[in-house]
N, C-alpha and C positions, 0 to 999 in steps of 0.2 A: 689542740689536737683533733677533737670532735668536729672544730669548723673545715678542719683541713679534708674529715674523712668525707663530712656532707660535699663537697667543695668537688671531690674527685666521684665519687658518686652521682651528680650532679653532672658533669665533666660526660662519665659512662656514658648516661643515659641520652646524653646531647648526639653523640656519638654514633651510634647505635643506631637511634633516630634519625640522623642524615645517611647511615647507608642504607635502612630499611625502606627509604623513600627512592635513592638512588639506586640501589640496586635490589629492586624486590626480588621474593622469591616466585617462580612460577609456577603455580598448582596441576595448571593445563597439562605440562611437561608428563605429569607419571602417567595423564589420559591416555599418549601417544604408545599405545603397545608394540603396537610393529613398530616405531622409531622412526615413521615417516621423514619426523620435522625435522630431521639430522638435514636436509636438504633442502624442502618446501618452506623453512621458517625465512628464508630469503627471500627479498621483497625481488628479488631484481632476475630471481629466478623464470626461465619463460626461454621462446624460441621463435621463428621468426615459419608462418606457413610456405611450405616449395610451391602453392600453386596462387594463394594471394599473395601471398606478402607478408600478409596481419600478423602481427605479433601477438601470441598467444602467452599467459602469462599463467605460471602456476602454483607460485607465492599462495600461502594458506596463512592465516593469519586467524594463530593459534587460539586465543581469549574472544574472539570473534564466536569460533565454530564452538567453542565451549558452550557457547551460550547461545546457540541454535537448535532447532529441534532435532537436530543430527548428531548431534552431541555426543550420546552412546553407543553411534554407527563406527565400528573401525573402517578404513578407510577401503580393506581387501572386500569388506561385506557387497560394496558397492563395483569398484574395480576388480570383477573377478575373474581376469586375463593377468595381474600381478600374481607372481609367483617367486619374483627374487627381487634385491636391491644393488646394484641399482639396477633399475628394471627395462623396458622396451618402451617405446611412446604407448603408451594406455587407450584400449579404446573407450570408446563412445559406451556412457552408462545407459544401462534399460534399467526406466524405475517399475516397471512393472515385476522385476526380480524379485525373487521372498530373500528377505536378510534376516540374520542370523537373532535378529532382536525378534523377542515374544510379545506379541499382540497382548496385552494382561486382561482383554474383554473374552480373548477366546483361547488363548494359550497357545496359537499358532505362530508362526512365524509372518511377520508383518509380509506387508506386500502394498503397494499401490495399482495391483492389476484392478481392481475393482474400477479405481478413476481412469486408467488411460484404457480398457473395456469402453465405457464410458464415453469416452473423447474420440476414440475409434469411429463411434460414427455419428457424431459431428460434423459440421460442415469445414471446422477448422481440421480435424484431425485426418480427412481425406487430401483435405492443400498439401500438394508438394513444399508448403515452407513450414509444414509444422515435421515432417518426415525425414530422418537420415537418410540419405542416401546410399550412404558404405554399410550401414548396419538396420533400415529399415523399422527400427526402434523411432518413436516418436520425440518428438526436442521439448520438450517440458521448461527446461532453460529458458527458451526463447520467451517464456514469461514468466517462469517462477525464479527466485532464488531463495538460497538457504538461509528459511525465514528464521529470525531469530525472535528469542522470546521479548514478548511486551517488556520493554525497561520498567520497574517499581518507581511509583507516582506517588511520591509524600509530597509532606506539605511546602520544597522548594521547588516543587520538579517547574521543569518551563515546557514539557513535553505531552503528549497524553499515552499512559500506559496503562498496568495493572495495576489496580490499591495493593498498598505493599500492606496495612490494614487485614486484608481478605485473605494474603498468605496467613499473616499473625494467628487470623482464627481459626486456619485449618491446622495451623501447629500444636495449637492449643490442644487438641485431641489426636492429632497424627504425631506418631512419635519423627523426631527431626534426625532425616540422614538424606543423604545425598539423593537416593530414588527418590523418596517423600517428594524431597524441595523441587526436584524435576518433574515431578507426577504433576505437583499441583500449580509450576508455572504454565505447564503443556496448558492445563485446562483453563487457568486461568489467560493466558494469552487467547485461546478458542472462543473465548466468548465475547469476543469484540472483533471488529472488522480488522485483516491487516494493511488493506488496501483506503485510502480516504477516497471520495467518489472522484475529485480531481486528480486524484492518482490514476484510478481505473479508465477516464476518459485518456489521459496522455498514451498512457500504455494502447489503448483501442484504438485510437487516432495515430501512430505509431507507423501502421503500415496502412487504415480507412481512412488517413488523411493524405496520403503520398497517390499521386494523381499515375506513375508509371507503375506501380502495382495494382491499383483499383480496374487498370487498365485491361493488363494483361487478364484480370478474371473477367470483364465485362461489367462492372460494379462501379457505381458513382461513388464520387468520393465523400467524407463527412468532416471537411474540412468548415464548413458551414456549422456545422454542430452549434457552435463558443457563440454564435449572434443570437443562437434561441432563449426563450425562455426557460426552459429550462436546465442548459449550462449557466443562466444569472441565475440561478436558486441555490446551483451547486457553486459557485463564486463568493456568494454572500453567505453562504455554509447554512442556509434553508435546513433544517430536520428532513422532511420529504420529498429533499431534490431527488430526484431519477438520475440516474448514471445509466450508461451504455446495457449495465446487469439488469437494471431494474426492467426494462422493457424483453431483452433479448433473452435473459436468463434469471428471469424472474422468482429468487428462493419462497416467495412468499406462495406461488404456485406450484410449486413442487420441482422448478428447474435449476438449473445451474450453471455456471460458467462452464463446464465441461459437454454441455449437453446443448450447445447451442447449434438449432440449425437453421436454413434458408426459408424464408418469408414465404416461399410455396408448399412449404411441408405442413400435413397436415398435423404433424405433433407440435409444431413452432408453438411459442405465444404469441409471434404476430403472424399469423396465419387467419385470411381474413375473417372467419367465423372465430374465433379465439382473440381477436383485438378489442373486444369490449370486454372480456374478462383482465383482460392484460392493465389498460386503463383504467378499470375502474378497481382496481386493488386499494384495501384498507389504505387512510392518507393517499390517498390519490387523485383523479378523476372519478370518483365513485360515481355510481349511475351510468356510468357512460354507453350512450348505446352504438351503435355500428354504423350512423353517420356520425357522430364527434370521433371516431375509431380509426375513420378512413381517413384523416386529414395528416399533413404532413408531418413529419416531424424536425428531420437535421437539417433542413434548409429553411423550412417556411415556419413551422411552428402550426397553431391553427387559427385558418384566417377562413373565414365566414363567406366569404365571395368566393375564393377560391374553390372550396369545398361543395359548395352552393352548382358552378360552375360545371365544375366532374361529376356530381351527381344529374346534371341537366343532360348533359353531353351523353350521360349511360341510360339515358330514356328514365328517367326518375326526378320528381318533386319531393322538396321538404316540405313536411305538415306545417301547421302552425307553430302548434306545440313542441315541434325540433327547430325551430327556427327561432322559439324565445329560447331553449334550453340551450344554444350554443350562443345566442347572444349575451344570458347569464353566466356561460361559462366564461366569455370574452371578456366582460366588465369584471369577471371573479378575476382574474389574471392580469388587468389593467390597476384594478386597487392595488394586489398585491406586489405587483412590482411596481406601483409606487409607493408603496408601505416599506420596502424594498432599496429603494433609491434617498426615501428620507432617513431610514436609518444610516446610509453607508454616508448621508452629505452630514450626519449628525457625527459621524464617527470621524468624518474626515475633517470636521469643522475642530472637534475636541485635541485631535492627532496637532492640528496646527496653533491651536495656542496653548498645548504645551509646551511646545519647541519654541514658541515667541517667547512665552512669559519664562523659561526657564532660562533661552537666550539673553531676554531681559532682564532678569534677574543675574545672570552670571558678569553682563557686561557692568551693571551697576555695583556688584562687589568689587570687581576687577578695578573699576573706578576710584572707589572709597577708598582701597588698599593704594592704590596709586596717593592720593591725595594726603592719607595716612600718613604715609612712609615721606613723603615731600616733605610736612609739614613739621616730624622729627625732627628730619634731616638740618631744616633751617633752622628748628630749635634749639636745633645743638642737642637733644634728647639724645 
């Protein structure tokens, strides 16, 4: 009797556990207070534009936005032209709106006018391709998205996030509820980059690599970038590679991506009195004076003759002493891409006799097993 009750008990829990897995419950769902997802949780949801074409798609995809820093945004905060459901096509968000969520630094009502103030005069944020047209509101879009928090990095992760560790200890002393755990993903996500620098060059090169828009502004294009040295630094994953920010919006100098302007303004960092501070940033070209400053960068890199040459042509000679200091800078860059080149022939050397020896190991089992089972077989085993 006792084995029969274990037996159906047993039974239960089997039970239970295959629909728990198969049909979870969704947490997200009580989030949605206007009831959006009665509509949007459709993948297939979307519509087709009357003057492109483009299919526009507006499937939201709920456990996603949960775990973004938008998370505690109702959806009217943002779309505040929705007034009923089902509703009108929506327009165009201004993230510079104050939404209904409280700043907890200042007890205001948040807002992004600070960044797109900011980006307003920039040289991207006067382009007609960063500006709506219908609403005049800036497209933030066109390079952000709704970043979601750093994924928690134990000890399987295959990814690079947040030490899930670093939460642990801030719980330890923060009592544990749903703000807490959001408070301290926010800042833990913040203190690490969310772009990798090969991320930020693809996104840059995006539209400074496309030869019919460089055009129409009068701007060369940086399709050349990836031959330089230092896109191989950002390739081979360098600690001090330079990305497109590090020069143009350099945080280390007090700029930012948002703040980026044209190489003849006097507030740039490469603005030509301002390109030896730019270069010679902590891990960088330190020292560097305003001939190593002047020399190329997305297409040529710095080459000693060339540089040599432009200075000659502008009625100007290098001293001695800047003509050993960029030939030391030249040989400092020749060791190290091939410091550079011998680790990636090391790494590509180890990559290919794993796959040999592990090939060769597998066909040599695969063999034995054969040989094995033959060997049975005739023995009548």
């Amino acid at each position: 009797m006792l084995h029969k009750k274990v037996l159906q008990i047993i039974t239960l829990f089997i039970v239970f556990t295959i629909f728990y897995v198969l049909f979870p419950c969704n947490p997200v769902r009580a989030a949605d207070q206007e009831n959006c997802m009665l509509c949007h949780r459709y993948s297939g949801l979307g519509c087709f534009d009357k003057d492109t074409g483009a299919k526009k798609i507006f499937y939201v995809n709920e456990a996603l936005y949960k775990n973004s820093v938008h998370n505690n945004v109702l959806c009217t905060h943002c779309h505040l032209d929705l007034k009923e459901v089902p509703h009108k096509p929506a327009k165009r968000v201004d993230c510079a709106t104050k939404c209904h969520v409280k700043d907890p630094s200042t007890n205001k009502n948040f807002s992004h006018k600070i960044v797109v103030d900011e980006f307003k005069e920039s040289t991207h944020g006067k382009s007609p391709l960063f500006v709506n047209k219908d609403t005049s509101s800036h497209r933030c879009k066109y390079c952000h998205t709704n970043p979601l928090y750093s994924p928690l990095r134990g000890i399987m992760a295959q990814k690079p996030g947040c030490e899930s560790e670093v939460l642990g200890r801030c719980l330890s002393c923060h009592e544990k509820s749903p703000w807490t755990e959001r408070f301290l993903k926010h800042f833990v996500s913040r203190t690490s980059s969310r772009w990798s620098k090969k991320e930020i060059v693809e996104l840059c090169n995006a539209c400074h690599a496309d030869e019919g828009i460089m055009h129409s502004f009068g701007l060369e294009t940086t399709a050349n970038f990836k031959s330089t040295f230092h896109y191989r630094n950002i390739k081979y994953e360098t600690d001090n590679a330079a990305d497109c920010l590090s020069c143009h919006g350099p945080n280390k100098l007090g700029f930012s991506a948002h703040s980026i302007k044209t190489a003849d303004d006097k507030e740039s960092p490469l603005y030509l009195e301002n390109r030896p501070a730019t270069c010679g940033q902590i891990n960088c070209h330190e020292g560097a004076n305003r001939f190593f400053a002047s020399g190329g960068v997305h297409g040529t890199g710095v080459k000693a003759s060339l540089l040599q040459k432009k200075l000659i042509d502008e009625g100007e000679e290098l001293s001695t002493e800047e003509k050993v200091s960029i030939k030391e800078e030249i040989a400092k860059n020749k060791t190290e891409k091939l410091k550079l080149t011998i680790i990636w022939g090391i790494k590509a050397f180890y990559k290919l006799m794993i796959v040999l020896v592990g090939g060769f190991m597998f066909i040599h089992q695969a063999l034995d097993l054969r040989i094995t089972l033959k060997e049975r077989k005739e023995g009548g085993h």
